[in-house]
C-alpha positions as CSV (number, residue, x, y, z in Angstrom):
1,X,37.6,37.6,-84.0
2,X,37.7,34.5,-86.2
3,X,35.8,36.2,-89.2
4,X,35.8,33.8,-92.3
5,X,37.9,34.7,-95.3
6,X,37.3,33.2,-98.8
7,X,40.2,32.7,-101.0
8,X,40.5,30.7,-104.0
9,X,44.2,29.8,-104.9
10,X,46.4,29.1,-108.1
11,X,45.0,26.6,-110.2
12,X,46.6,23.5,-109.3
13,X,46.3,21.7,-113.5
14,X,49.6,24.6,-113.7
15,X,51.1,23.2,-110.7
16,X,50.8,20.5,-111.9
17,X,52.6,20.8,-115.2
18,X,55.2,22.6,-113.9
19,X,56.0,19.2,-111.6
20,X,56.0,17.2,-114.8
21,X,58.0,19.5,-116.7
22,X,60.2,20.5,-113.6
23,X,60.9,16.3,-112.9
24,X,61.5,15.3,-116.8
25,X,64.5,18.4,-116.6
26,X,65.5,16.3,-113.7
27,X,65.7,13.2,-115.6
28,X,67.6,14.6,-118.2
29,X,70.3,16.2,-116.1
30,X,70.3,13.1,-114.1
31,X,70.7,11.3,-117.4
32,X,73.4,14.0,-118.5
33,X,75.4,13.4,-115.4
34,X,74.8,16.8,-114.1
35,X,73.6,15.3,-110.8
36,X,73.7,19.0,-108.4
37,X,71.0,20.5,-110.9
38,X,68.9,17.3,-111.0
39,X,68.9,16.8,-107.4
40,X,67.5,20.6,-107.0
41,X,64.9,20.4,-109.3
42,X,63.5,16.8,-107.5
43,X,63.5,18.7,-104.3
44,X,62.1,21.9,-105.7
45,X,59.4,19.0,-106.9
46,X,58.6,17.3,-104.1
47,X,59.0,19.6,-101.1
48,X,57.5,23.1,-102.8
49,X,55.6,22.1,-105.9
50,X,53.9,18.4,-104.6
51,X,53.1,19.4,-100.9
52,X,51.1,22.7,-102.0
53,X,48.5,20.4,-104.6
54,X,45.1,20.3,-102.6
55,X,41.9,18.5,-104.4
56,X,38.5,20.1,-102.9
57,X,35.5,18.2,-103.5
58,X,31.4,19.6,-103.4
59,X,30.4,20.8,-100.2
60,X,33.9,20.6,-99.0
61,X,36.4,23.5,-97.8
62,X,40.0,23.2,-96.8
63,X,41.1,25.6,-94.1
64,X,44.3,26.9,-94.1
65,X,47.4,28.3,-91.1
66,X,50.6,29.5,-91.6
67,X,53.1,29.3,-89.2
68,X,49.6,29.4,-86.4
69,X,47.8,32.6,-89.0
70,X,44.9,31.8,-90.2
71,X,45.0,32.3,-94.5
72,X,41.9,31.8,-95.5
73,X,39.3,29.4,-96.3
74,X,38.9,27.4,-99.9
75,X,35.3,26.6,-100.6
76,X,35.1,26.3,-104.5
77,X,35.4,23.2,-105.7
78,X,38.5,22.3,-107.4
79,X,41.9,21.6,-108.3
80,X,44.4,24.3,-106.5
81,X,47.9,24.7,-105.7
82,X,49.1,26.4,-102.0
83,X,51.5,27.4,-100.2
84,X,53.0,23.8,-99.6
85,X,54.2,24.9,-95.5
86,X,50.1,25.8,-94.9
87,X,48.3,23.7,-92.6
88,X,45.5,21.8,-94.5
89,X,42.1,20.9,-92.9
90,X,39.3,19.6,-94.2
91,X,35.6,20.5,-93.3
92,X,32.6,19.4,-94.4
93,X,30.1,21.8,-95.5
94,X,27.2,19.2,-95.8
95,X,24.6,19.2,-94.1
96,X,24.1,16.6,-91.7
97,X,21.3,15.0,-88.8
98,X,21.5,14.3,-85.3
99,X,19.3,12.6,-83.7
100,X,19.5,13.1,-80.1
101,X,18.7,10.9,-77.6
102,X,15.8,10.6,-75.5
103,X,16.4,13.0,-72.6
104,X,14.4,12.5,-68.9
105,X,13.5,16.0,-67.6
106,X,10.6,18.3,-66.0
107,X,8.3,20.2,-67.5
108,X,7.3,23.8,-66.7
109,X,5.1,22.1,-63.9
110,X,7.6,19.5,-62.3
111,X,6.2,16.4,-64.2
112,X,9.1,14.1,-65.3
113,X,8.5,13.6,-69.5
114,X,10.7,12.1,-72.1
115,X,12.1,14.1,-75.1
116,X,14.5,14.2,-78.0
117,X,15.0,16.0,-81.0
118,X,15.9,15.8,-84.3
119,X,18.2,18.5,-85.9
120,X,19.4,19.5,-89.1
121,X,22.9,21.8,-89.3
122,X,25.7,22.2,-91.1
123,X,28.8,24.4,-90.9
124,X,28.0,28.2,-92.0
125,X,31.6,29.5,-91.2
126,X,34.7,27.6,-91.3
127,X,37.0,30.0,-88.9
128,X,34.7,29.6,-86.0
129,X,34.0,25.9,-86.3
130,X,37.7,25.1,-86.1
131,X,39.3,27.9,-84.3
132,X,36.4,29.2,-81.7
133,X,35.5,26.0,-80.3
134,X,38.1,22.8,-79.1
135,X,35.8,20.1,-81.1
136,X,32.4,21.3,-82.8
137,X,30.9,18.4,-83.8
138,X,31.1,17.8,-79.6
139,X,29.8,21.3,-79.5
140,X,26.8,20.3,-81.2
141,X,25.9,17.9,-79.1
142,X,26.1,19.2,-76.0
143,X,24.2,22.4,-76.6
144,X,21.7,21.0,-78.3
145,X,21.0,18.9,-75.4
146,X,20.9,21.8,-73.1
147,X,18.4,23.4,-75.7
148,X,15.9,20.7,-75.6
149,X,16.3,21.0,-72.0
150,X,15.4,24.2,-71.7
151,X,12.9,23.9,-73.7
152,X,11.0,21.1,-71.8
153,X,11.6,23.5,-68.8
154,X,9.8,26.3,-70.1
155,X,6.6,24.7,-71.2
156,X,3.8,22.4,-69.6
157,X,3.1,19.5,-71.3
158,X,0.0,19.9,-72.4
159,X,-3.2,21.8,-71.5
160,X,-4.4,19.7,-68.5
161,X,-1.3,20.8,-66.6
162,X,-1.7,24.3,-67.2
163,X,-5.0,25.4,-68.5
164,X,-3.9,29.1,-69.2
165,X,-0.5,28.3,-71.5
166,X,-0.5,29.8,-74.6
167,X,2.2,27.0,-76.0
168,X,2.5,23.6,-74.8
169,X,4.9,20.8,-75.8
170,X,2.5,18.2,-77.1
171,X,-0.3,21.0,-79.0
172,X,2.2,23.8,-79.7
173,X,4.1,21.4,-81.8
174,X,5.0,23.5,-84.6
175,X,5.8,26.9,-82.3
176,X,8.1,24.9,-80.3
177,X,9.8,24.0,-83.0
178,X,10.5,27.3,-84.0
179,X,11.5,28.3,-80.6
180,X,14.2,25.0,-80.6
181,X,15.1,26.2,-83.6
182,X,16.0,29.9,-82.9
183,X,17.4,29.1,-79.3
184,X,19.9,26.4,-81.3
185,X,20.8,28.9,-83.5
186,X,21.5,31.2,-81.1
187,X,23.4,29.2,-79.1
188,X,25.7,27.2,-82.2
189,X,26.5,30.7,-83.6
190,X,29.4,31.0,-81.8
191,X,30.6,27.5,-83.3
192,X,29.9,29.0,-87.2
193,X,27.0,26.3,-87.5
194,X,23.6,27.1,-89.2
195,X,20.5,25.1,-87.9
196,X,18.5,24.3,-90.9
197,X,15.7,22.5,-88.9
198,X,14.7,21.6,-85.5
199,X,12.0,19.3,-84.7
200,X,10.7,17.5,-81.7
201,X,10.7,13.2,-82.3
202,X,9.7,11.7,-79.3
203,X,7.3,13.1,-76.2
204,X,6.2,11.0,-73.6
205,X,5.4,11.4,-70.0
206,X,8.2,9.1,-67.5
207,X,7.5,5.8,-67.5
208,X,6.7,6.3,-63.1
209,X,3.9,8.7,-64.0
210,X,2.6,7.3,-67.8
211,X,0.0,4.6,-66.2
212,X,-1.6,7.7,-63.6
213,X,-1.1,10.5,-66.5
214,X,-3.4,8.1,-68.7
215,X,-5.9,7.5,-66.5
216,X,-6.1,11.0,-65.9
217,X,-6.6,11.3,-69.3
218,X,-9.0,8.9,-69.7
219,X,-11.3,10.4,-66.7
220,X,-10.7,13.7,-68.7
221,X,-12.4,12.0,-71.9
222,X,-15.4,10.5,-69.9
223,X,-16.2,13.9,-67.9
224,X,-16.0,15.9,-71.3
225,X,-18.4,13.2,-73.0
226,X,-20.6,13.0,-70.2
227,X,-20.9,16.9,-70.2
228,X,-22.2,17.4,-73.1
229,X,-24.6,14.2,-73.4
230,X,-26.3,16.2,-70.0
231,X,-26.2,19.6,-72.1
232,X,-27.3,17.5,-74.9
233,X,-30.1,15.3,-72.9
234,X,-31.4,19.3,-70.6
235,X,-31.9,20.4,-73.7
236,X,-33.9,18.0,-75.6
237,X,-36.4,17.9,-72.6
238,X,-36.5,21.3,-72.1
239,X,-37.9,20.9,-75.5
240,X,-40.0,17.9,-74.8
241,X,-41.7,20.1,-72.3
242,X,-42.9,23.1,-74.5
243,X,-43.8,21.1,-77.1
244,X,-46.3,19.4,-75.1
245,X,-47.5,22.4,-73.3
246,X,-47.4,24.4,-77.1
247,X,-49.8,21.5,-78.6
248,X,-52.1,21.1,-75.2
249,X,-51.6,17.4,-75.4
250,X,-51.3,16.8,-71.7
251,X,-51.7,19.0,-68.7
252,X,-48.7,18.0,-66.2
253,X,-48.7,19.5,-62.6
254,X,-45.0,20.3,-61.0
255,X,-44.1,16.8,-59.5
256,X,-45.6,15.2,-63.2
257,X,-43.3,17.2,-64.7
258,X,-40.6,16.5,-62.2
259,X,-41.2,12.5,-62.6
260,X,-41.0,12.7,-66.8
261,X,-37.8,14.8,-66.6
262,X,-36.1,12.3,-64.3
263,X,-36.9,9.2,-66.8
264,X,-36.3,11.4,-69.6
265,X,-32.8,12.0,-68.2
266,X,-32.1,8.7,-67.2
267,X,-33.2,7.2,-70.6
268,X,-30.9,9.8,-72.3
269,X,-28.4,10.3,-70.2
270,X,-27.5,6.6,-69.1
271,X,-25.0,4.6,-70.8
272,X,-26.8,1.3,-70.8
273,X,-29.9,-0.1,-73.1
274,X,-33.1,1.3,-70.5
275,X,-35.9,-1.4,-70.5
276,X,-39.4,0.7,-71.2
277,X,-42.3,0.2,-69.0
278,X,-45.7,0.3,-70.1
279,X,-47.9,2.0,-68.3
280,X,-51.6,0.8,-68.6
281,X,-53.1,2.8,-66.1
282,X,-53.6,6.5,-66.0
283,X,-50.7,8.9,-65.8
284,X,-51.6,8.8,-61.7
285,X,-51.6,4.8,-61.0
């Protein structure tokens, strides 16, 4: 409905020296006395010839209505001449950053987190960003907000939350981005604007639930680190054991054994120095 259409105008240097030449005519009739002619050329001048000059710089565009039609759309860079009763605007066609603010929603499992995003866009199509939307820098910001939204509604946090997820928000960093970055696209087309990039900048659980999340975290840590020091510690007695019985150094009954696997576990498995005890007896005092 609004489908872009790139133009490129009358040069305007010609314009421009027809205004010169078309205004020093001027002076001369003026000068001559022959005030009717002079008086037509000055507003030939300055109501056709002036008002249709436009100057369009790099990565700029000037989109242009007649009489509520959309013309067409200048994005060359240059020095052009209009049709001086055209409506005029100018777009930008660089690209730019927003960096949204931090955003106070739930997760896939009900947890409240912080987010925000950067993104990097810029106008694709002219028509669409000024006549399919009321005000698309607006537009912008809006959906994107309701993207990241989403988003933080369709995936758990991280792992701990949900074990089975395939894509979380804090270890899926890069996948989500790609999904942000698809969904934005999806959802700006309408507007004419192309996301360039789309990145997460700031993940956090709510400030309510950081202090019991870290804890959590921490007790996570220590139950991981104490499972494998016990895989760690079975195993080195397990060895212990057969290298004893391989080499027929000592003969140990059941509850022998029993004892030296218990101190062997405590030595190796505790997280304090353990103070040896000699034993100067037999192995039975």
């Amino acid at each position: 409905m609004y489908q872009e259409k790139i133009i490129k105008p009358v040069s305007g240097y010609l314009a421009a020296a027809m205004f010169f030449v078309l205004l020093c005519i001027a002076v001369i009739c003026f000068t001559s006395e022959n005030f009717a002619l002079g008086g037509v050329l000055l507003t030939v001048n300055f109501v056709l010839v002036m008002p249709g000059l436009i100057i369009v710089n790099p990565n700029e565009s000037k989109v242009l209505t007649l009489f509520g039609q959309y013309v067409g759309t200048v994005k060359t860079d240059g020095f052009y001449w209009v049709n001086p009763f055209t409506s005029k605007t100018k777009l930008s066609l660089r690209a730019r950053n927003l960096n949204g603010q931090q955003l106070k929603v739930n997760d896939k499992m009900g947890n409240p987190i912080e987010i925000a995003a950067v993104i990097v866009w810029q106008v694709n199509e002219t028509a669409k960003a000024t006549f399919a939307v009321e005000n698309y820098l607006q537009y912008v910001n809006i959906q994107s907000e309701a993207a990241v939204r989403h988003l933080a509604n369709s995936f758990a946090y991280d792992h701990m939350e949900d074990e089975s997820a395939e894509i979380t928000l804090k270890d899926g960093a890069d996948k989500v981005s790609v999904l942000l970055e698809q969904e934005l696209n999806e959802r700006l087309s309408r507007a004419g604007i192309d996301v360039i990039e789309a990145r997460i900048s700031h993940l956090a659980y709510a400030q309510e639930i950081a202090s019991a999340m870290l804890q959590r975290q921490q007790a996570t840590a220590v139950i991981a680190a104490r499972k494998l020091i016990v895989e760690g510690a079975v195993g080195m007695v397990e060895m212990a054991l057969e290298r004893l019985s391989e080499k027929n150094i000592v003969d140990l009954d059941e509850e022998r054994k029993a004892a030296m696997v218990s101190n062997l576990l405590v030595v190796l498995c505790g997280d304090r120095n353990v103070q040896p005890v000699v034993n100067t007896g037999t192995l039975y005092n």
